[in-house]
C-alpha positions in Angstrom: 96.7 98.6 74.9 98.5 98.7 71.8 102.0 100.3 72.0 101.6 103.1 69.9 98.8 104.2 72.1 101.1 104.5 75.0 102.4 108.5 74.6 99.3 110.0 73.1 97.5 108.3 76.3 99.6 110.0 78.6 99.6 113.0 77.1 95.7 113.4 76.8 95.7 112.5 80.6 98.1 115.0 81.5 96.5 117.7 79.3 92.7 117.1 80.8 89.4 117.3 78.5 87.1 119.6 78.2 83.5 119.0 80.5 81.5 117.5 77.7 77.6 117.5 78.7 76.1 114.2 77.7 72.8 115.1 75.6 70.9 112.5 73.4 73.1 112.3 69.9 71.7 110.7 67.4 72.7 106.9 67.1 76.2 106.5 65.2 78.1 103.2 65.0 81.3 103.4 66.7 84.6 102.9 64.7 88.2 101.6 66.0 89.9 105.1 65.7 92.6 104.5 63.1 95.8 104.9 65.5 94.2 101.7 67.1 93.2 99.9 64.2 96.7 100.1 63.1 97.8 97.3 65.9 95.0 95.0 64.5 95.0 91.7 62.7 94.2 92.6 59.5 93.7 88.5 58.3 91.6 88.7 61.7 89.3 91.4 60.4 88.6 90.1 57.6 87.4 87.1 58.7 85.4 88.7 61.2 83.9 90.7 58.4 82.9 88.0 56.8 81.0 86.1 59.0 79.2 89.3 60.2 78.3 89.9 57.1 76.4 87.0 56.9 74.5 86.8 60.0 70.7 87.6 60.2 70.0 90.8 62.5 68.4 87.8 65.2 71.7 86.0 65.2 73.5 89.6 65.9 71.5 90.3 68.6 71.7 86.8 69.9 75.0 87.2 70.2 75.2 90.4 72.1 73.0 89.1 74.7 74.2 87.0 77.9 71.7 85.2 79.9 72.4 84.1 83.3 72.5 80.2 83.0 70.0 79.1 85.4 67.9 81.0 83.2 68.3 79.7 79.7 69.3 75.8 78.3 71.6 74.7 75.9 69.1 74.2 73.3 68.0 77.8 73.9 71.8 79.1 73.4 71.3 76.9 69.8 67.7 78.3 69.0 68.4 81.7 69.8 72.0 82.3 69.1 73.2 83.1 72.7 77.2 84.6 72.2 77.7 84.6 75.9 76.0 83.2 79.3 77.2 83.8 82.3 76.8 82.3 86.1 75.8 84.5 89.1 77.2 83.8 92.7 75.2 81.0 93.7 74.6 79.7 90.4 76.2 75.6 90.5 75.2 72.1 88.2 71.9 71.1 89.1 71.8 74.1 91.9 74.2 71.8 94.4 77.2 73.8 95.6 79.4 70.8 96.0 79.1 70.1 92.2 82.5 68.6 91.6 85.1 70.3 88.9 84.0 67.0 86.1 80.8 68.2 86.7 81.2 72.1 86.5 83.0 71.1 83.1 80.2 68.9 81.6 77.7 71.5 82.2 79.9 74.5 80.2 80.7 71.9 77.9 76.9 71.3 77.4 76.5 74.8 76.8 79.4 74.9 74.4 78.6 72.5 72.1 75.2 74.2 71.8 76.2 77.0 70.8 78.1 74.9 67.7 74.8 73.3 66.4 73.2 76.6 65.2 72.2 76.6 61.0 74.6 79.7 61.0 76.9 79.1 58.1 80.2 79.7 60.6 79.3 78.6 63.7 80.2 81.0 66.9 82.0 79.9 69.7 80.0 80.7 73.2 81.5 82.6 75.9 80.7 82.2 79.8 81.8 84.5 82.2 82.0 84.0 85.9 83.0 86.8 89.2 86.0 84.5 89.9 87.4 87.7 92.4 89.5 85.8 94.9 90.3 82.5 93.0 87.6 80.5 91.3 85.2 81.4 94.1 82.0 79.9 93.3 83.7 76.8 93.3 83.6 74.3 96.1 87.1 72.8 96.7 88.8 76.2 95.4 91.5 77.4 96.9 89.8 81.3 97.8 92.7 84.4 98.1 92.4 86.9 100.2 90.1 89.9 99.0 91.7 92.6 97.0 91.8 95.1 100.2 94.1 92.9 102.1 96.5 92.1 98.9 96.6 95.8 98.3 98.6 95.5 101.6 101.2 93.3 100.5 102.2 95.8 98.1 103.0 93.6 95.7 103.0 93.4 91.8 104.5 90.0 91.7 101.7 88.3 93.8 99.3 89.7 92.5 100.2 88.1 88.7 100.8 84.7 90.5 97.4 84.7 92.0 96.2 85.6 88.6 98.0 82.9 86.9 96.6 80.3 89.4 93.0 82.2 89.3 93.1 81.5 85.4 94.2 77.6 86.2 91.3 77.4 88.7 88.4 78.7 85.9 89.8 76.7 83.0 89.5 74.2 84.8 85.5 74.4 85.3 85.3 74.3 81.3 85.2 78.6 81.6 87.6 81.1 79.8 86.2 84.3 81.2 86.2 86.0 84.7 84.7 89.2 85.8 87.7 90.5 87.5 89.9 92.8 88.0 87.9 95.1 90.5 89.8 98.6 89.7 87.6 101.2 91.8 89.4 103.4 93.7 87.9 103.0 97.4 87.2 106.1 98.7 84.3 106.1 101.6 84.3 103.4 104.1 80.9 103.0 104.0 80.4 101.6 100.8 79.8 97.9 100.7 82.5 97.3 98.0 85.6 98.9 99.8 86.9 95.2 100.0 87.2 94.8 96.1 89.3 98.4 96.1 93.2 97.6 96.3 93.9 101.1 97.5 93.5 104.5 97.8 96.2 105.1 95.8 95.6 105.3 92.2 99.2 104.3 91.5 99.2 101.1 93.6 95.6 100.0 91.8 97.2 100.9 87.9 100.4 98.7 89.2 98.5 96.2 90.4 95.5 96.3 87.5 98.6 95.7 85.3 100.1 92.4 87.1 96.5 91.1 87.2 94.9 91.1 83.6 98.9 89.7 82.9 98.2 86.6 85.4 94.7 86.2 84.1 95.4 86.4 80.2 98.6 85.2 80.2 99.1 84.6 76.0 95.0 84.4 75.5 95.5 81.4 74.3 97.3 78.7 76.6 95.3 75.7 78.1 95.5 78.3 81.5 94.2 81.7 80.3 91.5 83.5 80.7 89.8 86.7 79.7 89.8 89.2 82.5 87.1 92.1 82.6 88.6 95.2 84.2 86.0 97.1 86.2 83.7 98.9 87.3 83.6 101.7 84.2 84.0 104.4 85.7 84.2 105.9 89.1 82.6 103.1 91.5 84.5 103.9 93.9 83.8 107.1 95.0 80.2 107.5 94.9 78.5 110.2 97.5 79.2 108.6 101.1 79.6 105.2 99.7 76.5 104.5 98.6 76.6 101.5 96.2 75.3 102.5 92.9 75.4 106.2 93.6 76.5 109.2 92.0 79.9 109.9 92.1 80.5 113.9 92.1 84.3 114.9 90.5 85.9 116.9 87.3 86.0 114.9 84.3 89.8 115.4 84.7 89.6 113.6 87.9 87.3 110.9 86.9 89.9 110.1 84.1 93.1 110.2 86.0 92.0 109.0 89.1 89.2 106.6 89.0 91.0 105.5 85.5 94.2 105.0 86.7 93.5 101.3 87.3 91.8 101.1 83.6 95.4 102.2 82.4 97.6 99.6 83.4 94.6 97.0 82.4 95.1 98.4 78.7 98.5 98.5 79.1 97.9 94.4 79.8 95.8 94.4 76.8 92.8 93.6 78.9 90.3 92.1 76.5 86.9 93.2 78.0 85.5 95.9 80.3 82.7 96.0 82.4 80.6 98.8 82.8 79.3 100.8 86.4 75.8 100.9 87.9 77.2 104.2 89.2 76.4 107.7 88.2 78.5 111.1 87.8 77.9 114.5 88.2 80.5 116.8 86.7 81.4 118.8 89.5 83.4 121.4 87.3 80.0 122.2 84.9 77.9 121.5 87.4 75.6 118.8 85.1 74.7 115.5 86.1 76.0 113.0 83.5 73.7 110.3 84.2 73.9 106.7 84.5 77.3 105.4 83.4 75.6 102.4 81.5 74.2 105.2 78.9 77.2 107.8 79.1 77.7 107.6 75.2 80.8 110.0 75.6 82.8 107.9 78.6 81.9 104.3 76.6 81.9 105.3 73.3 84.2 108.5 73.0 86.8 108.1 75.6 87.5 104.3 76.5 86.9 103.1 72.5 88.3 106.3 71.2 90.1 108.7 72.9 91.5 105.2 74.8 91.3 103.0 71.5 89.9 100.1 73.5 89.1 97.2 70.8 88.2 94.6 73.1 84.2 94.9 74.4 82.4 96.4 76.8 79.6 94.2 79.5 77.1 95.5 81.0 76.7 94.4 84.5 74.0 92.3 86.1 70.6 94.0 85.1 72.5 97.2 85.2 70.6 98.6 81.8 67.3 99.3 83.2 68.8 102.2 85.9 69.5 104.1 82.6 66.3 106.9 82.4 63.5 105.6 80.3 65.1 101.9 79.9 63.7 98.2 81.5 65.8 95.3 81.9 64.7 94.2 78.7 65.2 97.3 76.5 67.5 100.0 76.4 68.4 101.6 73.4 70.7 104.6 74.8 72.9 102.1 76.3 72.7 99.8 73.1 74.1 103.6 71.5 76.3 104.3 74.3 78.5 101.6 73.1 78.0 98.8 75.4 78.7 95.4 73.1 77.3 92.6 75.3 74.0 93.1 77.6 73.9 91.3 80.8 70.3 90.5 81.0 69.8 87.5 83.4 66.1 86.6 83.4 64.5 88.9 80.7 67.0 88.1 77.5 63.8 86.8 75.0 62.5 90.4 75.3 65.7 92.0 75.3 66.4 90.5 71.8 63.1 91.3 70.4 62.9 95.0 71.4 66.4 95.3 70.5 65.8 93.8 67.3 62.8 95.9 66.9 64.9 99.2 67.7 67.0 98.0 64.5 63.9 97.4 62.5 62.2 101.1 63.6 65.3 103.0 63.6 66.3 103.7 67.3 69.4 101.9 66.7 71.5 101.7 63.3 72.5 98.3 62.7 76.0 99.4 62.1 76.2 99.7 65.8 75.0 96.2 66.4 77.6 95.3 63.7 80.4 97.1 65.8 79.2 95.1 68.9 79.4 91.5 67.1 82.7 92.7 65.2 84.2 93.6 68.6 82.5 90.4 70.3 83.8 88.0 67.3 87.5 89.7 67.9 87.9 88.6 71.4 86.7 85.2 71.0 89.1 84.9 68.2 92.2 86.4 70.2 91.5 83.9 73.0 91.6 80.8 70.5 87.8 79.8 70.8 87.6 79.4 66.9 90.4 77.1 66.7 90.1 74.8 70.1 87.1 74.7 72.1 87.5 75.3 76.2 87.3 71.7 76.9 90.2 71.0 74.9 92.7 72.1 77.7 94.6 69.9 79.3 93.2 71.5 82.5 89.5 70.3 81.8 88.1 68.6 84.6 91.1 68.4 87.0 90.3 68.7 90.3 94.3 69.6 91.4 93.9 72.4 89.2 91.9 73.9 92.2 94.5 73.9 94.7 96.7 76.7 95.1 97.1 76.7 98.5 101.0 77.1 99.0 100.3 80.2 97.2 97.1 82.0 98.8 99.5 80.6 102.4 102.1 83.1 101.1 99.6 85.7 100.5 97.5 85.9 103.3 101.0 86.1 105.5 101.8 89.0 103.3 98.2 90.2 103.3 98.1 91.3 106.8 99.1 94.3 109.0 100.1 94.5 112.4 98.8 97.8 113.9 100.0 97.2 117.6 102.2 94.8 119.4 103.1 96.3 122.7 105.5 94.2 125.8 105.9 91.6 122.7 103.0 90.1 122.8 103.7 88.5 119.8 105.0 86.1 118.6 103.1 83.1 119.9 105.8 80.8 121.3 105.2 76.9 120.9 104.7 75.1 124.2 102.5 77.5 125.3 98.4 77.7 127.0 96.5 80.0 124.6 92.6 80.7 125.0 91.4 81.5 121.8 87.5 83.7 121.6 85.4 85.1 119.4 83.0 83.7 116.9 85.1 84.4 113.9 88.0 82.1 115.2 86.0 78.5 113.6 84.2 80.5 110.6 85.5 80.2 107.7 82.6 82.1 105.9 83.9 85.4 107.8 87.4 84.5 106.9 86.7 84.4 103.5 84.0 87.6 103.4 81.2 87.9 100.3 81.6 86.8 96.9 82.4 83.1 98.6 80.8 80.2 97.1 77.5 82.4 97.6 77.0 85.6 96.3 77.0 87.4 99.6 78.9 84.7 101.4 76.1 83.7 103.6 74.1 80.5 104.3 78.0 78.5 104.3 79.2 76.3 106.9 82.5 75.0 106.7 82.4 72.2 105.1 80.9 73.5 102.1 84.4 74.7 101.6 85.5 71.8 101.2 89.2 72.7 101.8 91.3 75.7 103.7 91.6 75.6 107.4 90.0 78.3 110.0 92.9 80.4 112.4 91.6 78.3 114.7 92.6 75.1 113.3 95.4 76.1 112.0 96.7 77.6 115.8 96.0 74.2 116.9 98.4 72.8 114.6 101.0 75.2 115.1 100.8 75.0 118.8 99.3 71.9 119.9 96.2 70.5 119.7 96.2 70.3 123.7 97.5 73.9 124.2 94.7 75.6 122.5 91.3 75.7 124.0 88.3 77.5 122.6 85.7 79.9 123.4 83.2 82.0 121.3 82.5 84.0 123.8 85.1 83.5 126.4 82.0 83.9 129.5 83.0 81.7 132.2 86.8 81.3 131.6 89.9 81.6 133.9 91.7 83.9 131.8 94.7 83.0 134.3 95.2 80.0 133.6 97.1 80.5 130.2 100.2 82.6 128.5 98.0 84.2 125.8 94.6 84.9 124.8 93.4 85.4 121.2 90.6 87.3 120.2 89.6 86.2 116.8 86.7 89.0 115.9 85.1 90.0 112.5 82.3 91.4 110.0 79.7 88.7 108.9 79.9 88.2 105.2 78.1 90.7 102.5 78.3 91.5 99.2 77.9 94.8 97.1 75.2 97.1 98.4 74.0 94.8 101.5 77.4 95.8 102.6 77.0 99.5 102.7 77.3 101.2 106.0 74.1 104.0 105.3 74.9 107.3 106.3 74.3 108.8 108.9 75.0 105.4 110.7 78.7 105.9 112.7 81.1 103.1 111.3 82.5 101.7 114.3 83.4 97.7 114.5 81.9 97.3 118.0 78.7 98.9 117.3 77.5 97.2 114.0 79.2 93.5 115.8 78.6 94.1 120.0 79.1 90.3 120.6 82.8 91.1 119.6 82.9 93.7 122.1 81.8 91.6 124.6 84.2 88.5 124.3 87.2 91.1 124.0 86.0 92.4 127.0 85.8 88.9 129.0 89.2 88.3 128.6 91.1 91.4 128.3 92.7 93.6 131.6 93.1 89.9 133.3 96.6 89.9 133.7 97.3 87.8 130.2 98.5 89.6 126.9 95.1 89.7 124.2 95.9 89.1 120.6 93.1 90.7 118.4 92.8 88.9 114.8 90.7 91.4 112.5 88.7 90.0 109.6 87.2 92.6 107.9 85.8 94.0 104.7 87.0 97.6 104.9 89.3 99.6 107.9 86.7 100.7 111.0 86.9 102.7 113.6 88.4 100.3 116.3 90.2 102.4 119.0 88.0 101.0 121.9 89.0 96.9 120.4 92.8 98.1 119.7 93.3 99.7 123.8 91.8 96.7 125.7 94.5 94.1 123.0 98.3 94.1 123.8 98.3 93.1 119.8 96.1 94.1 117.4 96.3 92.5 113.1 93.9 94.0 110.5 93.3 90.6 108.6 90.8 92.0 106.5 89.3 88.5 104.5 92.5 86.5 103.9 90.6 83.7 102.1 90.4 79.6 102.6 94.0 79.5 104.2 94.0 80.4 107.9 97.9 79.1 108.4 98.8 82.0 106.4 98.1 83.6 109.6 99.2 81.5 112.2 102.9 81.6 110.1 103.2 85.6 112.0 101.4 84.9 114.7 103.4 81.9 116.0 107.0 81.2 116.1 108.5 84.5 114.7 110.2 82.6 111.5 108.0 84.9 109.2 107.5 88.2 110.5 104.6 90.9 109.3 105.7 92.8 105.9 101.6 93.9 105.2 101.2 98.2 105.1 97.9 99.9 105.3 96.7 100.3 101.1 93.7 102.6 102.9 94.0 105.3 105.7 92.6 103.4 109.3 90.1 106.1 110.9 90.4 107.6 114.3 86.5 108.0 114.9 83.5 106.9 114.1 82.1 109.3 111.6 85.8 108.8 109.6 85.0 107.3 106.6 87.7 108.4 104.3 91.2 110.4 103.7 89.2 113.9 103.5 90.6 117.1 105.2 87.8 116.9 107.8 88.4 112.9 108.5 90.3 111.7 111.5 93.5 109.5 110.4 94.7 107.1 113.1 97.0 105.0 111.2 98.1 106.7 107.7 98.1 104.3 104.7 101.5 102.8 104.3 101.2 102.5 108.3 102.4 98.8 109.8 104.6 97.4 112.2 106.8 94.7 112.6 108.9 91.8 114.5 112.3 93.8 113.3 110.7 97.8 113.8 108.4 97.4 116.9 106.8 100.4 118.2 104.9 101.4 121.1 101.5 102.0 120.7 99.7 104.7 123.4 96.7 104.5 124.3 94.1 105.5 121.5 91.9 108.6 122.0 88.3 107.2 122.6 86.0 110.0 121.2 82.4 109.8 122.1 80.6 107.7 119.0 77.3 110.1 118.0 73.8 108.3 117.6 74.4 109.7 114.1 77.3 111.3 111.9 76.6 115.1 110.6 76.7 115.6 107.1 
């Protein structure tokens, strides 16, 4: 955000808008207001003008449309004039997910140069964008963070810049300069399949924390280690109706701005360059209209974040998200072209994208001055990150495997990433020397360790050697303690629980990713019933005689009462990423002791699923314990767990 923005922002917020009922305007193009304009490069602008001016409608449109890459080739991005291409989870050189960082870097390279060999009198740099969430995490060999729920626990601003900083180092080094991340919903129903991207609850804590990220990602725009970040999901992902992913999320407009925007503020206070757009919908719960599909709300796009905001960077679509907009496909969509979105995510169907949209031109459905606005703003981002004057590859990090490593770092997060709920008769720390059993099929997975959006896009079909780095708990309890003192079972059937000090129980969600994740009302959301194997192993080896340590991995806080009475110790883990010593450093030894507080309320029951009068709170956010303030935990109230939750 530009500083003179800074005061009128705060003031609008604080003074509310007016419910505006979206209706179907008639197309107008979308200027930079001019209290923006004034912090723009006027040399910059020109230039910009220039070369738009000179571009054929099909080279405008070209550039506003982003293919997924395993659906378009480099002489495509020449023949069509592709601006931007991106790469879905799953999406590696020649489909194998061990591609090595020299070849990730030839392949955007070979995109690159493509999109240099147009006839275009100035030839346009290409952008590729990437969902590098917890480091670069399509990327075999990457070191992978923990996921944004468990960092919201660290409470943090700091770390939250550095893993940025060494995000940005990981992507550049892949030959790619722009990541689809920050996450900045505001979590707000357990259910929803997403929870794990949501920092907090807090609005406060995610605008802190949306600030320090786009910082570590962008850094100067233009150093051999930045990156453009994309702050999203515009607006109000997060608190859709029971957590459905994609659903309608029912508030004021005052609330939508303040609270689900909170995390957009400290983004544009970063100066974050682009913003991606929701598949969610709202329903203005003070005029009692639905607003429709945020991917054609023309007054939230168009009117507030590039006006009332004065956002000059551009706006993405997300994946496909254009044809859930009434009366649009994933290949045409005028209202959203209108609404103000500058650069259409369309996968598989991009040809017919660019010829309907070029035909909506052509027949009047869209004015080309709004195309103009979206290749303007497109233009002025590529040009603020230095692609017209050094190409990607020409950073010194191009190609450099090392560049993937920051392991030290994502060590130091994942200790501060996690919160001890309970630790009665000091069952922890783990002392050196010692016989521990170690159970549960989460203890050797490193694909529930590190949750979705891991080298797949849900974070299935891994083993874990397509990590090709990081270390499970289990490993890394074997080094701490001794290889000879640790002795492993997934299920702990069978065992003399008697025969050692300690007993961990490493449990956990399978991985998922977006809406596969959602817990579907009226379904309760209790850890035990949705994972009964964890149950079971817990149950093997607890009330034996020996303290249990339960290890929590996690996508979102569960009801857990029944796990947390039969463990003398109980840590919510949530998905702390490739580096598993991170955790043995507070379970073992005591030198490092648990700093992590609860970023979300934990629930007392099954049907809890947020902070809502009528929800039952067993741990409050900003609840965790520690090796210097222990505290007795009683035994948890065990309510009955319905077949089904009452609306």
């Amino acid at each position: 955000m530009r500083p003179a923005l800074k005061l009128s922002l705060s003031l609008l917020l604080l003074a509310g808008c007016a419910p505006t009922a979206i209706t179907a305007p008639a197309p107008v193009a979308i200027a930079v207001p001019a209290e923006a304009s004034g912090g723009l490069d006027q040399a910059m602008e020109r230039r910009i003008a220039g070369i738009v001016a000179g571009m054929t409608l099909e080279q405008k449109v070209g550039q506003i449309t982003q293919p997924d890459v395993r659906f378009i080739t480099p002489d495509e991005v020449r023949q069509y004039y592709i601006g931007t291409v991106l790469n879905g989870g799953g999406a590696w050189p020649d489909m194998d997910k061990h591609a090595t960082v020299a070849e990730w870097a030839a392949w955007s390279d070979a995109f690159a140069d493509a999109a240099l060999a147009t006839d275009m009198p100035v030839k346009i740099p290409l952008l590729w964008g990437v969902d590098a969430v917890h480091g670069h995490n399509n990327v075999s060999g990457a070191t992978i963070f923990p996921h944004n729920i468990g960092l919201g626990a660290a409470n943090d601003p700091d770390l939250i810049e550095r893993i940025g900083r060494a995000t940005a180092r990981q992507v550049r080094a892949t030959g790619i300069t722009w990541t689809f991340a920050p996450t900045l919903a505001i979590g707000e129903n357990r259910r929803w399949g997403r929870t794990y991207e949501s920092w907090s609850s807090d609005p406060a804590l995610v605008r802190r924390y949306g600030e320090a990220m786009v910082r570590g990602l962008q850094g100067e725009l233009t150093g051999d280690g930045d990156v453009l970040a994309s702050a999203k999901h515009y607006l109000g992902d997060g608190g859709t109706f029971n957590g459905v992913d994609q659903g309608q999320t029912r508030a004021t407009r005052e609330d939508l701005l303040t609270r689900h925007g909170a995390g957009y503020l400290g983004a544009l206070d970063a100066d974050v360059q682009t913003v991606m757009i929701s598949y969610s919908s709202w329903y203005d719960t003070a005029s009692g209209q639905d607003q429709g599909k945020m991917h054609g709300n023309r007054d939230l796009i168009a009117g507030h974040l590039k006006g009332e905001l004065g956002f000059d960077g551009l706006v993405v679509s997300d994946w496909n998200g254009i044809e859930q907009v009434p009366g649009c496909a994933k290949d045409h969509c005028p209202q959203a072209v209108n609404a103000g979105i500058d650069v259409f995510m369309v996968p598989e169907d991009w040809r017919a994208f660019i010829a309907n949209t070029v035909a909506d031109v052509r027949e009047g459905r869209v004015p080309e001055a709004r195309i103009d606005d979206a290749v303007t703003r497109i233009l002025r981002v590529k040009m603020r990150s230095g692609l017209f004057d050094r190409p990607a590859a020409a950073s010194a990090l191009t190609g450099r495997a090392d560049a993937l490593n920051a392991a030290d770092l994502a060590r130091e997060a994942v200790r501060k990433a996690v919160v001890l709920l309970k630790n009665d008769n000091a069952a922890l720390p783990l002392q050196a020397g010692r016989k521990v059993l170690v159970v549960g099929a989460s203890a050797d997975s490193l694909s529930n360790q590190t949750g979705g959006w891991s080298l797949t896009w849900q974070g299935t079909e891994n083993t874990n050697a397509d990590f090709a780095t990081g270390q499970t708990l289990l490993a890394a309890l074997r080094e701490a303690l001794g290889a000879d003192n640790v002795v492993y079972s997934i299920d702990g059937a069978g065992i003399d629980v008697s025969g050692f000090d300690a007993v961990v129980a490493v449990l956990g969600e399978t991985p998922y990713a977006e809406y596969n994740g959602d817990v579907r009302f009226p379904t309760p959301v209790q850890h035990s019933l949705q994972h009964p194997g964890d149950l079971a192993a817990l149950q093997a080896v607890a009330g034996k005689g020996v303290p249990v340590v339960t290890v929590l991995y996690s996508g979102r806080p569960a009801y857990a009462n029944d796990l947390i009475n039969l463990s003398d110790a109980f840590v919510a883990a949530f998905l702390p990423g490739t580096e598993g010593a991170g955790l043995a450093d507070v379970l073992v030894g005591g030198a490092y002791d648990f700093t992590g507080r609860l970023s979300f309320a934990w629930p007392g029951s099954a049907c809890s699923t947020g902070e809502g009068a009528d929800d039952v709170v067993q741990f409050a956010r900003g609840y965790g314990l520690s090796y210097a303030h222990p505290a007795s935990v009683d035994r948890l109230p065990l309510p009955p767990t319905p077949r089904t939750c009452e609306g």
